[in-house]
Every structure is written in structure tokens, then in C-alpha cells.
N, C-alpha and C positions, 0 to 999 in steps of 0.2 A: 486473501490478505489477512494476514492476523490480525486477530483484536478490535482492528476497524480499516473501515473504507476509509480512502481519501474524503477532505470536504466535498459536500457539491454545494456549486457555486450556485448563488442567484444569478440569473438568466441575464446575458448581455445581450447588446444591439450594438451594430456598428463596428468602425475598424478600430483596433487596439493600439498601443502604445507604438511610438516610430520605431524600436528595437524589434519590434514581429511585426512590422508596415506588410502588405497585402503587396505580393507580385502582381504583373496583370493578369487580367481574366481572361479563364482560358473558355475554349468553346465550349466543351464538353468534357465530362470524367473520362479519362483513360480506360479504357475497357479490361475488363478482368477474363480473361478463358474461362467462360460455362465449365467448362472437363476440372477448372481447379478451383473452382465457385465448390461444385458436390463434392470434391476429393473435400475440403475443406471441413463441408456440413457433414459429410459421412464420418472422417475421424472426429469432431466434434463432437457429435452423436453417440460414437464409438466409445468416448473416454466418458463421460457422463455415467455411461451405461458401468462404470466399473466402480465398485462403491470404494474410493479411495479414504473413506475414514481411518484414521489414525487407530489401531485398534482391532482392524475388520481383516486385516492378512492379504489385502488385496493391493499393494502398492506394489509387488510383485509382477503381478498381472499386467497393470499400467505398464511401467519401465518396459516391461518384455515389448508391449503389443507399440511402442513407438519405438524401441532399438529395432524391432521388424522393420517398421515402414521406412524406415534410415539407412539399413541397410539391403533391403531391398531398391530403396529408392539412388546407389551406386554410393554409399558410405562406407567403406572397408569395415572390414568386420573390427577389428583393433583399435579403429579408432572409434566406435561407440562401447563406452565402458558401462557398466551396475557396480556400483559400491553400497559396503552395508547388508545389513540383514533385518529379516523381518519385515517392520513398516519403515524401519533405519534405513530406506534406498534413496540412493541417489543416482541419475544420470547425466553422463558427461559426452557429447558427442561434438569431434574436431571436423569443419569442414577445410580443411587444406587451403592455404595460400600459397602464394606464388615468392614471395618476400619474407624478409625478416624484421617487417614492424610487428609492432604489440596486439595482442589478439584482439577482436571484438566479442565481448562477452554477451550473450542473449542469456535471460533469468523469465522463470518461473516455478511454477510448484505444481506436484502432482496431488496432493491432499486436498481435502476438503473439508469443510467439518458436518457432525451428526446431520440426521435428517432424518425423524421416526414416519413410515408411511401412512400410520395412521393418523396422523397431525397435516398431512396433506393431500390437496384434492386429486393428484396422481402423482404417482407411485413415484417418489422421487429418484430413483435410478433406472427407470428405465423412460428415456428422453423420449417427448413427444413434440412434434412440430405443430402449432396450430395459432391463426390467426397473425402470420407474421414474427412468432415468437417459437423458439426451442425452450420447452421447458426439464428442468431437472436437476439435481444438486451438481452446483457446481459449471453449471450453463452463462452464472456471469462471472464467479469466483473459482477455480478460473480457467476449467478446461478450454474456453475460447480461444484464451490467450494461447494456452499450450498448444491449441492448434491452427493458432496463424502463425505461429514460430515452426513448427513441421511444417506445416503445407509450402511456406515460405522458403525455406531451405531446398524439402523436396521440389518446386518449382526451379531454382535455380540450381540444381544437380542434373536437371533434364535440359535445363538452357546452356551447361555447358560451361556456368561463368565461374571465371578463377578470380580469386579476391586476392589482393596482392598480401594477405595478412589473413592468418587464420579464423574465421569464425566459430567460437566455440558455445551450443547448447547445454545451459546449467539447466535441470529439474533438480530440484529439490524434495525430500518425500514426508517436512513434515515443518512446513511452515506453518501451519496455524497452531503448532503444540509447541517442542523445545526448542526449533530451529537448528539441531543441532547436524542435522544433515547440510544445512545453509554454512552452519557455520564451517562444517568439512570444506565445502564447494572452493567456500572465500577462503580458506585456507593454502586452497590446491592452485587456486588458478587466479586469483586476487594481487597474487604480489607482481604478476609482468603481465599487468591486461591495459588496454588504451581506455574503453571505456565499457560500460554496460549497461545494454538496454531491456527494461524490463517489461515485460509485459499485463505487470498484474500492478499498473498503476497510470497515472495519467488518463485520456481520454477525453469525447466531445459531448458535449451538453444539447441537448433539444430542447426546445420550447416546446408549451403544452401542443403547440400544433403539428409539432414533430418537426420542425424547421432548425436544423444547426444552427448554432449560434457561437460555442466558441470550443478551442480543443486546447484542454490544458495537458501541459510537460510538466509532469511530477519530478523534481528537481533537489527534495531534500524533506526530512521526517524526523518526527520528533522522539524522542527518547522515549521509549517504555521503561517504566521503574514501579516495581510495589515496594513500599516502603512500610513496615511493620512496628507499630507501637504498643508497646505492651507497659501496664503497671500492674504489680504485683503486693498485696498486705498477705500477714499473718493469717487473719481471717478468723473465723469464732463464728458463734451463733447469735442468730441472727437478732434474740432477745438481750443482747448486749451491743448495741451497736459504739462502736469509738467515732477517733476524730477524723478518721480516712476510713475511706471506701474505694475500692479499687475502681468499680462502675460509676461512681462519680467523678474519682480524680479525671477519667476518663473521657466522660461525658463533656468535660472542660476542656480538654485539650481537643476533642471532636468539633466544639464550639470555634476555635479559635481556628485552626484548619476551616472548616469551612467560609467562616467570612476573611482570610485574608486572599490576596491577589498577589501576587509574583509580578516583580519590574516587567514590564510591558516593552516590549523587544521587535526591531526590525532585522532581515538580511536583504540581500539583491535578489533575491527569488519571491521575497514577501511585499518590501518596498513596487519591484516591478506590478506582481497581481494587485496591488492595494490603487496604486494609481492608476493601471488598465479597467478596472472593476470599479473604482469610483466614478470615473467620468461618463461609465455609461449610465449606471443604477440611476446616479443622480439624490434629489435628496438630502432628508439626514443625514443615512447611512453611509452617502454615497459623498456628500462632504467630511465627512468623518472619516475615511478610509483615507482621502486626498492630503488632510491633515495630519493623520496619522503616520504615511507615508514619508512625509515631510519631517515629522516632530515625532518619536513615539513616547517622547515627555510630554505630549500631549493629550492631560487628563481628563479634559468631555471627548474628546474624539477616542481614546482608550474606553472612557464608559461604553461609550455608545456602542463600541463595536463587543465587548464584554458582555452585554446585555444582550448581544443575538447570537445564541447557540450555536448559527451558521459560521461566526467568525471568531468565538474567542478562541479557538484552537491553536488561530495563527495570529494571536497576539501577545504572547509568551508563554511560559509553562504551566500548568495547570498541578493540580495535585485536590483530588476530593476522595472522604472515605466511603469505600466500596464495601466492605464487610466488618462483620461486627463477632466477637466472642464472648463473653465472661461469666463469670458464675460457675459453683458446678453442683448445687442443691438448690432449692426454693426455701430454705430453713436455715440458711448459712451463709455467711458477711464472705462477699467475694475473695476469693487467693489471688484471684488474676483476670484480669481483663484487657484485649486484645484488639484493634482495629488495625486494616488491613487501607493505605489509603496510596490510589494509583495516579500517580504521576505520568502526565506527557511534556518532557521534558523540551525548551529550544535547543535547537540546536547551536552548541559551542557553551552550555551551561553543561557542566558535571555532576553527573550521580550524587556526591557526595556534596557537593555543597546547597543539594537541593535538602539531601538528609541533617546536615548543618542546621540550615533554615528551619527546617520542623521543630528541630531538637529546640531550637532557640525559642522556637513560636511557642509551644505547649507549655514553657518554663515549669518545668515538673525534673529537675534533678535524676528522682526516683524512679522515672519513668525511661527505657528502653527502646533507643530508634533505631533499626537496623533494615538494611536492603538485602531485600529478597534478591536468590536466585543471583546471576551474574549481569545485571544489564549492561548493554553495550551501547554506548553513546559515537556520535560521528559529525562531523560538521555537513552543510549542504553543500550541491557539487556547484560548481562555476554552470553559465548559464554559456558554453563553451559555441564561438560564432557556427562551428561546422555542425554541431549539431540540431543548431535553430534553422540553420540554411535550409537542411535537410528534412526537417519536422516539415518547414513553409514548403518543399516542393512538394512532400508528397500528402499532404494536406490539401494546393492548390490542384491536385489531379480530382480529388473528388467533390471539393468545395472551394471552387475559387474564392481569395479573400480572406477566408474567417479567418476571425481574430484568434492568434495563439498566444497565452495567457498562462504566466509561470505558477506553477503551484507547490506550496509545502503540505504535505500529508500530515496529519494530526494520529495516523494510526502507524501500522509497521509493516514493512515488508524485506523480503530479501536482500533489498537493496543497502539495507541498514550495516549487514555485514558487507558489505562490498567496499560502500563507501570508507566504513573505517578500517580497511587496507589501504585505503587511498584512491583508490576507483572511481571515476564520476561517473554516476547510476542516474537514471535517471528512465523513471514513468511515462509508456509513449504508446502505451495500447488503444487501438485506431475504434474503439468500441466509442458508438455513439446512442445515447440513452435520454428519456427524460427522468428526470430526479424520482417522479412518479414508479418507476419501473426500476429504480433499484433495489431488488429484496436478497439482494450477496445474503449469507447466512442465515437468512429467513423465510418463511415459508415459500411454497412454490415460488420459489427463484427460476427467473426467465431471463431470456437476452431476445435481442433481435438479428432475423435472421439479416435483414438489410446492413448491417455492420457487416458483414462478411467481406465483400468488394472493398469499402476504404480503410477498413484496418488491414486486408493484404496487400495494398496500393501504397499505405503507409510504410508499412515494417519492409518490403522489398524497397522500396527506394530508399530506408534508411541504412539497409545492409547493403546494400550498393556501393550506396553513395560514401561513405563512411569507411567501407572496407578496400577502398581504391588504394 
């Protein structure tokens, strides 16, 4: 995932909101094939081992070594494509329908990011199994995914089943840098898709005792934006100082960005998790969320959730400065001084009127706000009946019950392009973790190997069900 994880949620109990109410209980999980339990762990394994850094020449490699498995595994050779060059790849593989409804898009990414081996305790590309956990870059971010999306497809290319509507595999080869292989993808196949599910978002929560607790659908994301402030004097030395200072004027408007707050914002994706999540937490916090929910002109229940890192992400836009520039002698009255401050935007709020807002805040005339780069803003997708139906069945195959619990990601994923083609995307990776165990982008990053069976119980009965 670029830039960030989704939140993790503080640990629920109990059943959730009547919109995800709990089917009956079933006797037992549905049993997974041993033969596609290992196929699974073995590409898993497999992709890990391939050091997909943006940079490293090896995205190549990737693409190749899963268009094999796809097309060996009875994919026509024509319909699994490579585009791009370099680490610029991208893979596009069509499983055939039987109909002329709208495709079902699957999304993921073959990249990863850096990992130097001597910074960790093994070698981070080449995967080890131990203690219930596969360790190696890219083992929760997000070769897993990549490879309950193959094993998934290959399982049902060997069962024979014809989806009435094309199911098409996006990989992506450089979502954590420009996106700009993502952005190809949603170009190609974004304008006639029904929907898109992604696998490098959403997901189940364990309690410290490793006991499921709740599995959120990532349903909508917020805006990435840098937003660049720059003021600029004449400058001189340093034994004449005047009545402006570029490092000052600077330091002032740094001031003022940091203690202001952005209108505090709900959607149907936020409102729902705010009051599934509050009534169990309980509490402050957990009164606070229920008020919130209800009011989000509600300014102790907006403090209180502001004041916990776990939750101000998803109570409107954010924007703090990230990097700093100025100066360019130690003997000399600054030319130009520069802060870099990143925005996570809500959704259905604009680029430009967040740059508005700055420009307004710093009241500095003389001073330069502008947006980096091209960000790409998108509203959240609808919380659509067929696809929660579908989340609840194949959910209750491996935990009857749990509560499932809408989520808005405070970071970015590929989804971001999709959505603003108009696609409802939406985070459904059957990966179950406690908060403890996620090290995505950080050192020995692990997953567990027990996720294997119900995130491929998940994603097959979503493409099933879905692609009927």
C-alpha cells in the first residue's frame, strides 16, 4: 500500500450494526484442499523471494513467473498481457465469461518497497516460514494478496466454473512510487467494469489472544496531496539583518498549519464504522464516536476522537508539515525558504480548495502555495447490498458471526484510481492479524500463515458470488 496502511481499529466484541447483522452459525469452516492450501504458500513464497523494488530490474521477473502460473494453469496465452517496460509493468489477465455484463476487476500490486538485509534479522527476500508466520518483504504488503488472487482464479480454472461476466486480474508494478502503471490499468479497463475488488486493503483484526474479532471492507480513501509552501526575500548578509526573513516569515505560517483543524466530516462508510465501533469500545471514546456519528458538528466528540492518532484520520482532512528547506550559507539572510506539508484529503473535498485553505491560513500574500505532482481525488464507493451479502457469506464459512465493519483508509491504494473512473473498489483481503503483527514496510515484516484458508474461502466466494 502506498504511503500507509489502512487504520487498525481498536479491538471490538460482539455483533455489529443490523446493516452486517450475523447469518446463523454455521457448524464448521468450509474446508480448503491441502493441494491448494501449499499451491498457495508455495507462490506466496515464490513471489517474496523476488525483490520487487522499484529500482531493482526485477518486476519483470514477477509478471513473467505469475503469467506462467495462469497460463499454464488453462488461461490462453492472449488473454494474459505485460505492458510497459522496465519496473513500468503492468499485468492484465481476462478469465472469460459466459455473458455480456460488466467485468469484475481483482487489483493488486507487484512492488514493494526497499528492505536493506542488513537492517534485518533475515534476509529479507528470501522467505522463511517459522513459528506460524512467513517472514519477508513484502509477505503482508503484499505478495499474500497477489497470491490468493492466483491461487484463487487457478482453483477455479481447474473447477471448471464459467462466470457469467468476465473476471479480469490488475497487477500493477509500481504502486508504492508513481502509480503510474495503476494509473495505465484504470485507464484500460476502469471505464466498462461493474466493480473492483481489491486485495491490498480491508481485512480481520485479532485480539491479543489471536481470537477474530472483526473484518473490515475498505470502502473509500483519502486524498494524498503535498502541498508546497515556499517564501522567498532578496537576502544579504547575515550582519544586516531587515524587516523580513524568509525562515521566519515561514516558521509563522508552519505555526499556523500546525494548530489549525479542517471542518470534521462524516460519509456512509465513516457514520456506519463510527457507530459499529462505538457501541462496543464503549467509554469516552466510544461515546464520542456514537455522537460523532450522529453530529460531526459535534465539537467534544470531534476533540476527543482528534486527540487519538487511531482515529483522527477518519474524521476529516488532515494536512501537517512533513519537510522543511531554507537557507543556503550559515553567513547569509535567507533567499528562500520552503516546507513541504502532506495532506490526507476527505473524500468529496478538492485538491485545490484544501490549497485555498492554506493559502488563506498562512496570510502571507508573498508566499507561494502550490500542489505537487498530480493528485487524484475520488469520492467513496456505495456500501453496494451484493457486495456485503457476499463479504457476510464468505466470512461466515470461516468465522461465523463476526462483525463486519465499513472502513475508510487514511492511506492510498489502487483503488483510488479506480474509483475516480467511477468503479466502486473496495478493500476485502481475507488477511487476519493482530495490530501487534503488522510491520507492512518495516522491518522483518511477517504475515500469518493461518490467514491462508479464510482469505481464500473469502475471495472465492466473492468472485463466485459476484460474478454470477
Amino acid at each position: 500500500m502506498r504511503r500507509a496502511r489502512p487504520l487498525t481499529i481498536s479491538l471490538l466484541a460482539g455483533a455489529a450494526v443490523a446493516l452486517f447483522a450475523a447469518q446463523p452459525t454455521l457448524a464448521a469452516p468450509t474446508p480448503i484442499d491441502p493441494a491448494q492450501h501449499r499451491q498457495m504458500l508455495d507462490i506466496w513464497k515464490k513471489m517474496i523471494s523476488i525483490p520487487t523494488v522499484h529500482g531493482r530490474g526485477q518486476m519483470a521477473a514477477m509478471a513473467n513467473y505469475v503469467a506462467g502460473l495462469l497460463r499454464e494453469g488453462g488461461f490462453a496465452a492472449e488473454d494474459v498481457r505485460i505492458e510497459g517496460s522496465g519496473d513500468d509493468l503492468s499485468l492484465a489477465a481476462r478469465y472469460r465469461g459466459t455473458g455480456k455484463g460488466k467485468p469484475i476487476l481483482l487489483s493488486g500490486h507487484m512492488d514493494v518497497v526497499e528492505a536493506r538485509p542488513s537492517d534485518w534479522t533475515r534476509d529479507p527476500f528470501v522467505p522463511v516460514e517459522e513459528n506460524g508466520f512467513v517472514y519477508g518483504r513484502g509477505a503482508l504488503d503484499m505478495k499474500f494478496g497477489d497470491a490468493v488472487l492466483v491461487s484463487t482464479l487457478l482453483k477455479l480454472k481447474a473447477e471448471g466454473f464459467r462466470p457469467s461476466r468476465d473476471i479480469i486480474l490488475l497487477l500493477s508494478g509500481d504502486e508504492e512510487t508513481a502509480m503510474a502503471t495503476t494509473a495505465r490499468l484504470a485507464e484500460q479497463y476502469g471505464g466498462n467494469a461493474e466493480l473492483l475488488l481489491n486485495a491490498d486493503g480491508g481485512g480481520g483484526l485479532l485480539d491479543k489472544q489471536g481470537k477474530p474479532v472483526a473484518f473490515y471492507v475498505q470502502g473509500g480513501e483519502k486524498t494524498y496531496a503535498d502541498i508546497e509552501i515556499s517564501v522567498t526575500n532578496p537576502g544579504g548578509h547575515s550582519s544586516r539583518p531587515g524587516a523580513t526573513n524568509a525562515i521566519a516569515d515561514l516558521a509563522r505560517a508552519i505555526d499556523r498549519i500546525a494548530a489549525y483543524r479542517f471542518p470534521a466530516q462524516t460519509n456512509e462508510i465513516t457514520r456506519a464504522f463510527f457507530k459499529a465501533t462505538g457501541k462496543q469500545i464503549g467509554g469516552a471514546t466510544g461515546a464520542a464516536m456514537l455522537r460523532f456519528a450522529d453530529d460531526p458538528g459535534d465539537a467534544d466528540a470531534a476533540a476527543t476522537l482528534r486527540a487519538d492518532p487511531e482515529y483522527v484520520g477518519i474524521t476529516g482532512t488532515t494536512c501537517v508539515p512533513t519537510m522543511l528547506n531554507g537557507g543556503h550559507a550559515l553567513n547569509a539572510l535567507p533567499q528562500k525558504a520552503t516546507v513541504s506539508v502532506n495532506c490526507r484529503i476527505f473524500p468529496g473535498v478538492s485538491v485545490e480548495n484544501v490549497r485555498e485553505t492554506l493559502a488563506r491560513l498562512i496570510e502571507n500574500p508573498e508566499a507561494t502555495v502550490t500542489i505537487l505532482d498530480h493528485p487524484l481525488a475520488s469520492d467513496a464507493s456505495p456500501l453496494r447490498p451484493d457486495l456485503m451479502k457476499a463479504v457476510r457469506k464468505g466470512i461466515d464459512q470461516s468465522f461465523p458471526g463476526l462483525p463486519i465493519v465499513p472502513q475508510m483508509a487514511a492511506g492510498a491504494t489502487d483503488s483510488l484510481y479506480f474509483r475516480a473512473k467511477g468503479v466502486p473498489s473496495y478493500g476485502v483481503l481475507g488477511m487476519f492479524i493482530k495490530p501487534d503483527d503488522d510491520f507492512s514496510h518495516g522491518l522483518n515484516e511477517r504475515a500469518p500463515v493461518a490467514s491462508i484458508d479464510p482469505a481464500l474461502r473469502l475471495m472465492k466466494t466473492l468472485i463466485v458470488d459476484l460474478s454470477r
